[in-house]
C-alpha positions as CSV (number, residue, x, y, z in Angstrom):
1,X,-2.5,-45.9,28.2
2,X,-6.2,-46.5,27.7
3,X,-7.1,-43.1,28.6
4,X,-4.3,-41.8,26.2
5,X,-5.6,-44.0,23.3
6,X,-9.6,-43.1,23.9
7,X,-8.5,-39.5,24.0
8,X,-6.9,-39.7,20.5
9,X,-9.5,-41.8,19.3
10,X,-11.8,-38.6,20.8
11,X,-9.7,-35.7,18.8
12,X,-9.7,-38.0,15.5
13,X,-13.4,-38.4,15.8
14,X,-14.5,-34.3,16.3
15,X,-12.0,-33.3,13.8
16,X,-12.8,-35.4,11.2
17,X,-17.0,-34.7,11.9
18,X,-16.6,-30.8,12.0
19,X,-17.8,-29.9,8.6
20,X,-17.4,-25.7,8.7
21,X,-14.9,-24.2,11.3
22,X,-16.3,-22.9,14.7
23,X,-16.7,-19.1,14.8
24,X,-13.2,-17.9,16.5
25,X,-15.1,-15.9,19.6
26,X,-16.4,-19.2,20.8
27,X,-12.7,-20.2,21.6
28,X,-11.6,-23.9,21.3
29,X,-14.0,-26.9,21.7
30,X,-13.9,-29.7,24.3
31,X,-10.6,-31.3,24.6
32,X,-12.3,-34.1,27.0
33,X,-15.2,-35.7,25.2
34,X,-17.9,-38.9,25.5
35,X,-17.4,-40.9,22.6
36,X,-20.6,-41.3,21.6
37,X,-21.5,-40.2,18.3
38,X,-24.6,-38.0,17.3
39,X,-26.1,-35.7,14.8
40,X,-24.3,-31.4,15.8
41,X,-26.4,-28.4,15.7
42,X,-25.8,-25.7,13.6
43,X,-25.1,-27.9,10.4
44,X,-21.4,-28.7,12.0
45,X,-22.1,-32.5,11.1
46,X,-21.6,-35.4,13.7
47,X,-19.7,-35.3,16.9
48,X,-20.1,-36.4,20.3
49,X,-22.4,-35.1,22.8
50,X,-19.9,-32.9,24.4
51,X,-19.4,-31.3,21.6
52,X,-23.1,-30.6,20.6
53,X,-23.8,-29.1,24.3
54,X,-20.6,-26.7,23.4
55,X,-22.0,-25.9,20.4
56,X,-25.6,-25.2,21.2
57,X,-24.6,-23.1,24.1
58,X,-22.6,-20.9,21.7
59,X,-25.5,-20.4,19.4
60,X,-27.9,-19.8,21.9
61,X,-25.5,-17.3,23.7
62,X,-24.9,-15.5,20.0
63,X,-28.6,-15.4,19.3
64,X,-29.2,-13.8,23.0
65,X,-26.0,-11.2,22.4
66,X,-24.9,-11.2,18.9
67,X,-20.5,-11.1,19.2
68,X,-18.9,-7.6,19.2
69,X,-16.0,-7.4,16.8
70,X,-15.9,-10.2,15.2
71,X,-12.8,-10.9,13.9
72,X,-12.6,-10.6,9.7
73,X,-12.8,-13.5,7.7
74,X,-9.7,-14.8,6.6
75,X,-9.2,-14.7,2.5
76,X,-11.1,-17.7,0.7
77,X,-7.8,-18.4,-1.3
78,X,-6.2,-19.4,2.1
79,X,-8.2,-22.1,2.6
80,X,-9.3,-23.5,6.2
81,X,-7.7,-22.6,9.4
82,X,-5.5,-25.8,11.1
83,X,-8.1,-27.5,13.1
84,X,-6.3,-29.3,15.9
85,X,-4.4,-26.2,17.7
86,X,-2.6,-25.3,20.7
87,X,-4.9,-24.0,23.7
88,X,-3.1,-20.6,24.3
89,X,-4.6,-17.5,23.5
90,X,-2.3,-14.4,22.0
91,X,-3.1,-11.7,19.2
92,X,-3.2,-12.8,15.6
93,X,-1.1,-11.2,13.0
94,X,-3.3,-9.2,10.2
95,X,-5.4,-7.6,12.3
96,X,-7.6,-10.9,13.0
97,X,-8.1,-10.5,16.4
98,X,-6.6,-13.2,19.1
99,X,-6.3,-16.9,18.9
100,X,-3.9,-20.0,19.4
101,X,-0.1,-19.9,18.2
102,X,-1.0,-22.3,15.7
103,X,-3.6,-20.1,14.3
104,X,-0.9,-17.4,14.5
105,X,1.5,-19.3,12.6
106,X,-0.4,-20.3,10.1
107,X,-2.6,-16.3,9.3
108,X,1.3,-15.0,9.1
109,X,2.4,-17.7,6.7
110,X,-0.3,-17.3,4.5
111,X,0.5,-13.0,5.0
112,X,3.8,-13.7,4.1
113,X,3.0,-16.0,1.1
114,X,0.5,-13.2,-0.3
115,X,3.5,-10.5,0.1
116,X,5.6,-12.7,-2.1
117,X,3.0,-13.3,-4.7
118,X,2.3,-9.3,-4.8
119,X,6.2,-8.7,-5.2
120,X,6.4,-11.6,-7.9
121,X,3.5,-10.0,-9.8
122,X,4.3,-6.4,-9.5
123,X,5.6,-5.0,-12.8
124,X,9.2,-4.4,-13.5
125,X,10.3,-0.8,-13.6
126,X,11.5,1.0,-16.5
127,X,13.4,2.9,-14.2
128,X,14.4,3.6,-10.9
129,X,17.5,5.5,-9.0
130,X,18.1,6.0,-5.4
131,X,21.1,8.5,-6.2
132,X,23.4,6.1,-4.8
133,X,25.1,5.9,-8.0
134,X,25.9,9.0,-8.6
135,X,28.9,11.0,-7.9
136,X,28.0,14.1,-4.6
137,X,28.8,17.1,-5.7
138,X,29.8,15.8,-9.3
139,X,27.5,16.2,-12.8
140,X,24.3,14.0,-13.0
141,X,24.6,11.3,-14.9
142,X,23.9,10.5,-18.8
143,X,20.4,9.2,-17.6
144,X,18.9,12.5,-16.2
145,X,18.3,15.9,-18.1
146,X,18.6,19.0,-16.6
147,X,16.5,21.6,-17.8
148,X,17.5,24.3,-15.8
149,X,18.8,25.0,-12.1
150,X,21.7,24.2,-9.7
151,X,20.6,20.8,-9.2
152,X,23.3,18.7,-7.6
153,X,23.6,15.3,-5.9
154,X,24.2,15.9,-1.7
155,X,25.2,13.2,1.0
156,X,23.9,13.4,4.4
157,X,24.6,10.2,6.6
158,X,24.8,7.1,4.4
159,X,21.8,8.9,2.4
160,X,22.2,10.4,-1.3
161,X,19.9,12.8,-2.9
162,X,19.7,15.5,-5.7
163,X,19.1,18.7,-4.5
164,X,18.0,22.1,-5.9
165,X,19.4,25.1,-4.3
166,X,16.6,27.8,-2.5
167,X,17.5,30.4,-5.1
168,X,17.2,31.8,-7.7
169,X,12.7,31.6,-7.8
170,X,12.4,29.9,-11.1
171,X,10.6,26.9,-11.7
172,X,13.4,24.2,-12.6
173,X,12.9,20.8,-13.8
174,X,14.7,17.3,-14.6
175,X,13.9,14.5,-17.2
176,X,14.4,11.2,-16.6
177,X,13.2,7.3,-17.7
178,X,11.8,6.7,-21.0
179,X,9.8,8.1,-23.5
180,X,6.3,7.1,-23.2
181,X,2.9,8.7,-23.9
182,X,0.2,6.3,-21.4
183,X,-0.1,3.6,-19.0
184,X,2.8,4.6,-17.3
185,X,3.6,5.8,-13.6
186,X,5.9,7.9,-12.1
187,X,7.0,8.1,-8.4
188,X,9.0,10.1,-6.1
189,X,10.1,11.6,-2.6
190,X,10.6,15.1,-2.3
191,X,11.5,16.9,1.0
192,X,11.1,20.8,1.1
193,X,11.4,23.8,3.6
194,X,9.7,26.7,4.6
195,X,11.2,30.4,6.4
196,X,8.7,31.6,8.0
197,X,5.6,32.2,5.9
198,X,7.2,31.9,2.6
199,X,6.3,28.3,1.1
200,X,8.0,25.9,-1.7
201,X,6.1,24.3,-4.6
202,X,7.5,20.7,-6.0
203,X,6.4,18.2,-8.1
204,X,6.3,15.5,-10.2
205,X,5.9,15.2,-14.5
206,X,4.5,13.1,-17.2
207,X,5.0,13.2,-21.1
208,X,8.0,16.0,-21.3
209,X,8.0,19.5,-20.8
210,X,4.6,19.7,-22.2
211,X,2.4,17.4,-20.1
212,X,1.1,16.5,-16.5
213,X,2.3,18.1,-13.5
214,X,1.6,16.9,-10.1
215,X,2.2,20.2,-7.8
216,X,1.9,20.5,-3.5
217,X,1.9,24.3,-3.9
218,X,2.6,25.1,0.0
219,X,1.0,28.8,-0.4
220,X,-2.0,28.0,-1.8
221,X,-2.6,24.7,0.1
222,X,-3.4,22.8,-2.9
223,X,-2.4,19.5,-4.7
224,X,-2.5,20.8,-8.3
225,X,-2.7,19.3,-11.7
226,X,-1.1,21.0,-14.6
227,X,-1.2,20.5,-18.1
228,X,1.3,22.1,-19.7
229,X,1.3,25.7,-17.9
230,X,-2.9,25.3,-17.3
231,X,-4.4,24.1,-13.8
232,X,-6.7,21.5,-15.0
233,X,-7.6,20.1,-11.4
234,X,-6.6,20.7,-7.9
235,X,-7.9,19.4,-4.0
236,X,-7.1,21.2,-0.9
237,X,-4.0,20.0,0.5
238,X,-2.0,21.1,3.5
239,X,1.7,20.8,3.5
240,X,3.7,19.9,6.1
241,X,7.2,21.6,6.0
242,X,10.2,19.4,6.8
243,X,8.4,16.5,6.1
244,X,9.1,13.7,3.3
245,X,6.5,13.3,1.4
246,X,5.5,10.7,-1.6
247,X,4.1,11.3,-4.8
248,X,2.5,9.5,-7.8
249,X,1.3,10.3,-11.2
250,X,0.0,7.8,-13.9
251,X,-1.5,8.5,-17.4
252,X,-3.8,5.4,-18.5
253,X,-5.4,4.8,-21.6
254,X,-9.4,4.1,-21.2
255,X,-11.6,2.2,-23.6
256,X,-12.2,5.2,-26.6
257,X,-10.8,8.6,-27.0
258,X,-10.0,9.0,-23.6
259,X,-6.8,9.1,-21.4
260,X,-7.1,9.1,-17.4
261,X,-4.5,11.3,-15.3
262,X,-4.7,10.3,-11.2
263,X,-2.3,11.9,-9.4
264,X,-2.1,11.6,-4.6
265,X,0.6,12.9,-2.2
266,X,1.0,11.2,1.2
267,X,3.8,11.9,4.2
268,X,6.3,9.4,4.7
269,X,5.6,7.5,7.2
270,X,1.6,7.8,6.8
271,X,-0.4,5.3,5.1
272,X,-0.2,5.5,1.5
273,X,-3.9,7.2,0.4
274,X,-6.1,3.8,-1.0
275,X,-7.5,5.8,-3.7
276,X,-6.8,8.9,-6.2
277,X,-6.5,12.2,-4.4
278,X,-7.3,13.7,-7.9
279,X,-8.3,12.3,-11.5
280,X,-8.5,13.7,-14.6
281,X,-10.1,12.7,-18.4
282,X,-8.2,13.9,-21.2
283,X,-9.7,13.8,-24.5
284,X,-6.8,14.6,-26.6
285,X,-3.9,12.2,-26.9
286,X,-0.4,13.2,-24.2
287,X,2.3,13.6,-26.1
288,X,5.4,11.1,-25.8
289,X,7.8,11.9,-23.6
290,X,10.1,11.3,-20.3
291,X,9.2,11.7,-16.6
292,X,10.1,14.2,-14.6
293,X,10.2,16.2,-11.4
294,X,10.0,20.1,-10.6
295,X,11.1,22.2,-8.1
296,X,10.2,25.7,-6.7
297,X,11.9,27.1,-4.1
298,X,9.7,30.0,-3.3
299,X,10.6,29.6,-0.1
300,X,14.6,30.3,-0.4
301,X,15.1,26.7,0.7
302,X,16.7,23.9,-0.8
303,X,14.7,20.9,-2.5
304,X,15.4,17.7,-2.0
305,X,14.2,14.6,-4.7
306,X,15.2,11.1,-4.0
307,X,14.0,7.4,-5.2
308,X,12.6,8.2,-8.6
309,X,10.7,5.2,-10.4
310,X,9.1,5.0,-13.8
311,X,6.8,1.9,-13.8
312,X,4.2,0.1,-16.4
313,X,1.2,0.2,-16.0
314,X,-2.4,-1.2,-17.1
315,X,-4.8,0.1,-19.7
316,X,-8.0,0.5,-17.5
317,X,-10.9,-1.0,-19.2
């Protein structure tokens, strides 16, 4: 009972000195300590003598061998880490490198927190359709606007999508969401096919008929900008055939005169690209219009389009 009661006494005492966490690679301090109680190297306040031996062996063993992948730090808004854990060691969620259970617990409740505040805060769509809602095989609904083409809602599996058959080669269009001229953003999947060398060209629209185009042109290798019928910017970009892939357009207003285009493609199931594969400074005002996405079938394969959105977006400053 003694021993039980000294030990507590022991934990209560280090915990409540240690002033700054321990660095991770050291590992967990002393379970067993003296109870005496003295000044701690490294600025980590008052402890016993146990625990300043632990400590200065650590510093002088990182001053002879700096550590080797230090694990990042966690965010500030998190606060500290629990300080009395469990003495098993496991990998830690996020990417933070191994540590106790407790430690585990607490990084993934804090992930998960963050991924609910980012969901919370996200803006609200002005528009968004999976195709689920509409009928296969029947007319698109009142919310679309075909320009031109055979495009037509398919099933495959429990999976809906509008399609655009392989022929004729035209370039054929669809308008959707609602009529805006900046800080807007428009997103969608698109799945096309290739026979043999011949390549499809898809995309994605802003501002009507007349305005941006985002375009993976498969024969040229290029992610293309248009406005209206003009390239205004391209990147190199290779397509891969029978692949999903993502895109995204947004129109921002900047401070002045000035209107910024950023457009990026990415492969379903790759990670989404952190920055703008291409931007673009208008200097004359977009006209108002709907979204939209394109399709050429250059290739003599179908075109597939599914999950369209339409969402708000900030003025950059």
């Amino acid at each position: 009972m003694r021993i039980t009661f000294c030990l507590l006494l022991t934990l209560i005492v280090c915990t409540s000195a240690a002033r700054k966490p321990f660095p991770r690679h050291w590992g967990s301090p002393p379970a067993i300590q003296t109870q005496d109680y003295i000044p701690l190297p490294g600025g980590y306040g008052h402890g016993s003598s146990t625990l300043a031996h632990w400590i200065q062996r650590n510093l002088d063993r990182d001053k002879r061998t700096p550590p080797v992948n230090v694990p990042k730090p966690f965010p500030a808004h998190w606060g500290s880490p629990p300080r009395i854990q469990t003495r098993d060691y496991r990998p830690l969620p996020g990417g933070y490198g191994r540590g106790s259970s407790t430690l585990a617990r607490w990084i993934q409740g804090n992930l998960d927190r963050d991924a609910r505040a980012a969901k919370n805060s996200a803006p609200k769509p002005l528009f968004v359709s999976d195709f689920s809602q509409e009928k296969p095989g029947g007319e698109l609904s009142e919310k679309f606007m075909v320009l031109n083409g055979e495009f037509a809602v398919k099933a495959e599996g429990n999976q809906q999508f509008l399609e655009l058959p392989g022929n004729p080669v035209h370039t054929f269009g669809v308008l959707f969401g609602p009529t805006e001229s900046h800080n807007v953003a428009v997103k969608a999947r698109i799945l096309g096919a290739n026979q043999k060398r011949r390549l499809p060209a898809f995309g994605i629209g802003l501002n009507g008929v007349g305005g941006y185009r985002l375009q993976v042109s498969g024969g040229k290798e290029k992610l293309e900008l248009y406005r209206q019928d003009e390239v205004v910017a391209f990147v190199p970009y290779k397509w891969l055939p029978g692949r999903w892939h993502w895109m995204t357009l947004q129109v921002r207003k900047l401070a002045g005169d000035v209107w910024r285009v950023e457009g990026k493609v990415w492969v379903e199931g790759r990670a989404n690209p952190a920055g703008w594969m291409i931007t673009y400074d208008d200097k004359e005002e977009p006209y108002a219009g709907k979204a939209s996405i394109w399709g050429l079938p250059y290739s003599g394969q179908p075109t597939r389009f599914d999950d369209l959105s339409v969402t708000p977006v900030g003025r950059l400053k």
